[in-house]
C-alpha positions as CSV (number, residue, x, y, z in Angstrom):
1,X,-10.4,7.5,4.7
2,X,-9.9,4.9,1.7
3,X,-9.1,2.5,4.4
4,X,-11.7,2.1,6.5
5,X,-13.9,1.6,3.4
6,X,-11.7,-1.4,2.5
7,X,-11.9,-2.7,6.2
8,X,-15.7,-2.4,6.5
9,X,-16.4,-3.9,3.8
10,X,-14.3,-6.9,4.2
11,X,-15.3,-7.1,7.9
12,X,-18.8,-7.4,6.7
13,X,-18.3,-10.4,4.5
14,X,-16.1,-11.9,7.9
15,X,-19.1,-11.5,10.0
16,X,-21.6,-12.7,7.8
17,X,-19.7,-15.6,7.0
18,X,-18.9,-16.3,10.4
19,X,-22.7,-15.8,11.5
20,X,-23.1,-18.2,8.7
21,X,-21.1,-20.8,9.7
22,X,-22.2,-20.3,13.4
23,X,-25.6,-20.7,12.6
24,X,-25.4,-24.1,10.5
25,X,-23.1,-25.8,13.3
26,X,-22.1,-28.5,11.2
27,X,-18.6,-28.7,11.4
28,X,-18.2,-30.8,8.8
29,X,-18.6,-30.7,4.8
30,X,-21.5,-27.7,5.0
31,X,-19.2,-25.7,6.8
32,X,-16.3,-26.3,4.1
33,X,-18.3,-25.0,1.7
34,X,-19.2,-21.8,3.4
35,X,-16.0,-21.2,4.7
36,X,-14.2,-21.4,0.7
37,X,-17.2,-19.2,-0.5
38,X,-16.3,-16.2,2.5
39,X,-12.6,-16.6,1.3
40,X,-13.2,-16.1,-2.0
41,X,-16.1,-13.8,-1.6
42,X,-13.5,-11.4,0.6
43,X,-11.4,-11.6,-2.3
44,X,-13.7,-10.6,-4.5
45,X,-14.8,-7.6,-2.2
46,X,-11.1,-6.2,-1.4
47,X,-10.6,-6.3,-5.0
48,X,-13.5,-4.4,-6.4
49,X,-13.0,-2.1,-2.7
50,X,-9.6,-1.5,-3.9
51,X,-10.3,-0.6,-7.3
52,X,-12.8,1.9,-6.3
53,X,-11.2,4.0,-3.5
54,X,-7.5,3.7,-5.0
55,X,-8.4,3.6,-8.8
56,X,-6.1,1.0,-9.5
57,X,-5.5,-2.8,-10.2
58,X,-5.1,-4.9,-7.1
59,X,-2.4,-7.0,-8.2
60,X,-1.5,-7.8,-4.2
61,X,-4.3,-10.2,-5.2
62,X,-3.8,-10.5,-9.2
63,X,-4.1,-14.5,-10.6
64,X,-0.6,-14.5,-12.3
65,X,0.9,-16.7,-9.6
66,X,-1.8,-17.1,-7.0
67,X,-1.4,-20.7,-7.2
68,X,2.1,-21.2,-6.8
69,X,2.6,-18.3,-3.6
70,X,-0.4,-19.5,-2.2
71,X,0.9,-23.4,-2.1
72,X,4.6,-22.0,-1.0
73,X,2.8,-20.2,2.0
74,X,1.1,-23.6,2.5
75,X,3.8,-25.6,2.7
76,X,6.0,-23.0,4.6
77,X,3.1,-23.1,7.2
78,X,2.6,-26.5,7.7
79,X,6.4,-27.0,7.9
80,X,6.7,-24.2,10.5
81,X,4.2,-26.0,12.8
82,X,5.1,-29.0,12.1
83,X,9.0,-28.2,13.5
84,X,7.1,-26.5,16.5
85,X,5.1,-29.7,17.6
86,X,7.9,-32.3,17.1
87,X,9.9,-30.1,19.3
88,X,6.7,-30.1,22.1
89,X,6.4,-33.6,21.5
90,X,10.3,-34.0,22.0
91,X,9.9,-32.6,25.4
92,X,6.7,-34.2,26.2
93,X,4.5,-31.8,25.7
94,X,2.5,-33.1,23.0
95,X,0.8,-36.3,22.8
96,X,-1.8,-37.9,20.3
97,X,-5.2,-39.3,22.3
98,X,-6.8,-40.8,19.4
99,X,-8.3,-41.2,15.8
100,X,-10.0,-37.4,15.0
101,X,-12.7,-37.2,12.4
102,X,-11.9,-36.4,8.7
103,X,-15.6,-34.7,8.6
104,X,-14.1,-32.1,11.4
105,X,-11.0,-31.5,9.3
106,X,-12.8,-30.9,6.4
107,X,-14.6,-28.1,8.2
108,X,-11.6,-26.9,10.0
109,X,-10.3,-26.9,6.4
110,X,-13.1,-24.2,5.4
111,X,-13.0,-22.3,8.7
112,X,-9.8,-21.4,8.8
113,X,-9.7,-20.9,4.8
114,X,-12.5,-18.2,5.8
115,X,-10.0,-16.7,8.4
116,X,-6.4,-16.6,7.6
117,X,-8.2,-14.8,4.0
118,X,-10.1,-12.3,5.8
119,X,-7.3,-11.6,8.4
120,X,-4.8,-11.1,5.9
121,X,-7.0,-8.8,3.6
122,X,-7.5,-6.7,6.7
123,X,-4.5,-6.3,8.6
124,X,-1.6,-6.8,5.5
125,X,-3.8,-6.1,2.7
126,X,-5.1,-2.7,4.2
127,X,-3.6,-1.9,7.1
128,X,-0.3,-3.0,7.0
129,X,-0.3,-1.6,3.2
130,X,-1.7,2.1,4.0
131,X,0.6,2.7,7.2
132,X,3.6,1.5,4.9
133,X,3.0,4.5,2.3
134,X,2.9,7.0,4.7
135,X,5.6,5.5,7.4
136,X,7.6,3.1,6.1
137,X,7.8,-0.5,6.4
138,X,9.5,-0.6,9.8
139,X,7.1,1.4,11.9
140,X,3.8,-0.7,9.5
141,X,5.4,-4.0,10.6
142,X,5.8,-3.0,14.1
143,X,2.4,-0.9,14.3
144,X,-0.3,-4.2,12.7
145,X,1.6,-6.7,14.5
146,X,0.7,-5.3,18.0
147,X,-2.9,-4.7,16.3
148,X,-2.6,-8.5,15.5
149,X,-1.4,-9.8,18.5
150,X,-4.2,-7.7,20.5
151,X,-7.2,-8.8,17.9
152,X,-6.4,-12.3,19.4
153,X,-7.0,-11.1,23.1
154,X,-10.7,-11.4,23.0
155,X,-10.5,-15.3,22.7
156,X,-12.1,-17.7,25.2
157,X,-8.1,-18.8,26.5
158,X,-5.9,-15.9,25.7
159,X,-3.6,-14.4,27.7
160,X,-1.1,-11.4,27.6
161,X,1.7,-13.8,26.7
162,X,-0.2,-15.4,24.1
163,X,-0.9,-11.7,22.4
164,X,2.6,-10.7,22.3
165,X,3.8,-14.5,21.3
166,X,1.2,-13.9,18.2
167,X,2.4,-10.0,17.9
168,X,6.0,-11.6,17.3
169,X,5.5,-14.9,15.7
170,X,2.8,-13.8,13.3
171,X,1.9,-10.3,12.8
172,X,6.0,-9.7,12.2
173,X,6.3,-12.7,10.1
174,X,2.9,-12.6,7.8
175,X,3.7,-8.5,7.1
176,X,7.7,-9.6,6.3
177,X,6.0,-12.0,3.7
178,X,3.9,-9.4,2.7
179,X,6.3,-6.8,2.0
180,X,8.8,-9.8,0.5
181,X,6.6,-10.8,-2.1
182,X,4.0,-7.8,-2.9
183,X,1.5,-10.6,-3.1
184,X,-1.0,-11.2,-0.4
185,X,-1.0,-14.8,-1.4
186,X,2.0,-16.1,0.1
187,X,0.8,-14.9,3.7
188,X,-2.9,-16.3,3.1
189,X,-1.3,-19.8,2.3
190,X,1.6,-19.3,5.1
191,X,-1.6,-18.1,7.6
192,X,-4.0,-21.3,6.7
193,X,-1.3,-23.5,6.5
194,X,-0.3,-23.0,10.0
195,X,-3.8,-23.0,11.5
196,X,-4.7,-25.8,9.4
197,X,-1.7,-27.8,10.8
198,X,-2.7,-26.9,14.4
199,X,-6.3,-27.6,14.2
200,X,-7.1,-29.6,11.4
201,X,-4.0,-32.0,11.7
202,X,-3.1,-32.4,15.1
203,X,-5.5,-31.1,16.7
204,X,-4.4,-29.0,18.8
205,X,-5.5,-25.3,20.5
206,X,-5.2,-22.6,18.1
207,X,-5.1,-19.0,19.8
208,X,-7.0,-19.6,22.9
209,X,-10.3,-20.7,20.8
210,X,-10.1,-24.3,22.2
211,X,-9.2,-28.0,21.2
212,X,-10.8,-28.7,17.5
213,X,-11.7,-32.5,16.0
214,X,-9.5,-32.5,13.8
215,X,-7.4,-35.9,11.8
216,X,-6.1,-36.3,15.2
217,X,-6.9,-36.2,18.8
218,X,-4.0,-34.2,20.6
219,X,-3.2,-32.6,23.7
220,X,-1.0,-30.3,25.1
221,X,0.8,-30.3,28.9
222,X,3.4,-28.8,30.7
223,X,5.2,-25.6,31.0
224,X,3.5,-22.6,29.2
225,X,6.7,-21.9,27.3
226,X,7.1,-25.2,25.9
227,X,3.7,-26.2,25.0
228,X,2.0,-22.8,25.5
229,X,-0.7,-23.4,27.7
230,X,-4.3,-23.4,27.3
231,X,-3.6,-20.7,24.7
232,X,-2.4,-23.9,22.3
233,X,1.4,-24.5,20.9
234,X,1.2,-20.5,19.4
235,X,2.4,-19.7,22.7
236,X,5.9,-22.0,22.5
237,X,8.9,-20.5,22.9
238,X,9.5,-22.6,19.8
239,X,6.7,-21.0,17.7
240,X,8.0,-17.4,18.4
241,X,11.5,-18.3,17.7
242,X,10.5,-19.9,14.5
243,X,8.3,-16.8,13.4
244,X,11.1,-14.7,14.6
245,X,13.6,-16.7,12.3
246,X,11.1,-16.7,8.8
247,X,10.8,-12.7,9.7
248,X,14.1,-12.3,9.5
249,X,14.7,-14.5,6.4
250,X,11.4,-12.2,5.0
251,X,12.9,-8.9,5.5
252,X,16.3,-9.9,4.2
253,X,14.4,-11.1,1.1
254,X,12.8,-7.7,1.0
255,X,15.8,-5.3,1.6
256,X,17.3,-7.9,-1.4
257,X,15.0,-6.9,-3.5
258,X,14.5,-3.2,-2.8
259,X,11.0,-3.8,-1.3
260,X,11.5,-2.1,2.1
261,X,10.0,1.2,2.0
262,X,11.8,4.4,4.3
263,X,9.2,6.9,5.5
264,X,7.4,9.1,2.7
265,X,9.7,6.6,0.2
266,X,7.5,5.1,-2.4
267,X,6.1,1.4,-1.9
268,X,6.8,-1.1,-4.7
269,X,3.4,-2.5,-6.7
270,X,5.0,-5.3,-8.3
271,X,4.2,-8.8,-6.8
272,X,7.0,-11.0,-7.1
């Protein structure tokens, strides 16, 4: 039951920061500062959770080359969205509205720093990681991105299409990275990098939760497979064939490097 010390305990430090960040309201710089402090906090918790329930180092975290995964992941994220809302806006499905406010991207900034870390300790950190040693890669993959795709059901605008969009586009895509790499940085940067893009750049819906302030005013319209409905641009046909492409381009990097793991087969510890 290692695992569901791991998970509790960086649940807790999700909740409390969320409750945190909840209660101030700010949306601005104070909410930037608590959202960095629950990343790194969750960090700090997995870590120390990891070391004592597994006895070991947790290098899927380690410093050697945090900073240069986590700005790849960044970069790959931002990209990825950004070739998703030209293509809405191509079509007409994406339009900017206005000036946003750099005070609401700088809290979106923290935010969703605070949940792509916590999200990607939980579900690739532990549970994509434990399911892998005991079934293999294939059936982990397959297994935490359903869990993914349904953690995103609960939102104020989700819908069934919008779970399995995320199942495919996401929970496939940040576990390929995951099992690419050996490093949970790369998804973390790959995870914010996309929300940020949504939110804090264009301001657009991200999973359902509504339209944030961010550098720009945007809005979505038209058909639900082009601009993905209320459940924001997640939903495009675009985004899922874009996260179905990088999972692909993942796994191949995996099986390259001998990272895919068969069932009972041992699961590689060095981060690359």
């Amino acid at each position: 039951m290692r695992w569901l010390g791991q998970l509790v305990a960086v649940a807790v430090v999700a909740f409390v920061g969320s409750q945190a960040i909840g209660a101030v309201g700010d949306g601005g710089y104070v909410t930037l500062v608590l959202g960095v402090a629950t990343a790194a906090l969750a960090v700090a918790v997995y870590a120390w959770a990891v070391r004592w329930t597994e006895r070991r180092r947790p290098v899927e975290v380690g410093a050697p080359g945090a900073a240069g995964a986590l700005g790849r992941g960044v970069l790959i994220g931002v990209g990825m969205f950004g070739f998703v809302i030209v293509n809405i806006w191509f079509l007409g499905g994406y339009r900017v509205e206005g000036a946003g406010s750099v005070a609401g991207a700088a809290g979106l900034l923290g935010f969703m720093a605070a949940a792509a870390v916590t999200e990607e300790l939980m579900f690739r950190g532990i549970l994509f990681r434990l399911v892998e040693q005991r079934a293999g890669t294939w059936i982990a993959l397959a297994l935490t991105g359903v869990l993914f795709g349904l953690s995103h059901l609960p939102n104020p605008n989700a819908s069934v299409w919008g779970a399995v969009a995320i199942a495919v586009e996401a929970g496939g895509m940040l576990a390929a990275a995951y099992a690419a790499t050996r490093t949970l940085w790369l998804p973390i940067g790959l995870h914010f990098g996309w929300n940020f893009a949504a939110a804090g750049i264009f301001g657009t819906e991200v999973s359902g939760n509504g339209t944030p302030e961010g550098l720009l005013q945007g809005e979505t319209s038209g058909p639900l497979l082009i601009s993905g409905g209320a459940f924001g641009p997640e939903g495009s046909l675009y985004a899922v064939l874009a996260g179905v492409v990088l999972t692909i381009v993942f796994l191949w990097l995996a099986r390259r490097r001998g990272h895919l793991v068969p069932r009972g087969g041992r699961t590689p510890t060095l981060a690359r």
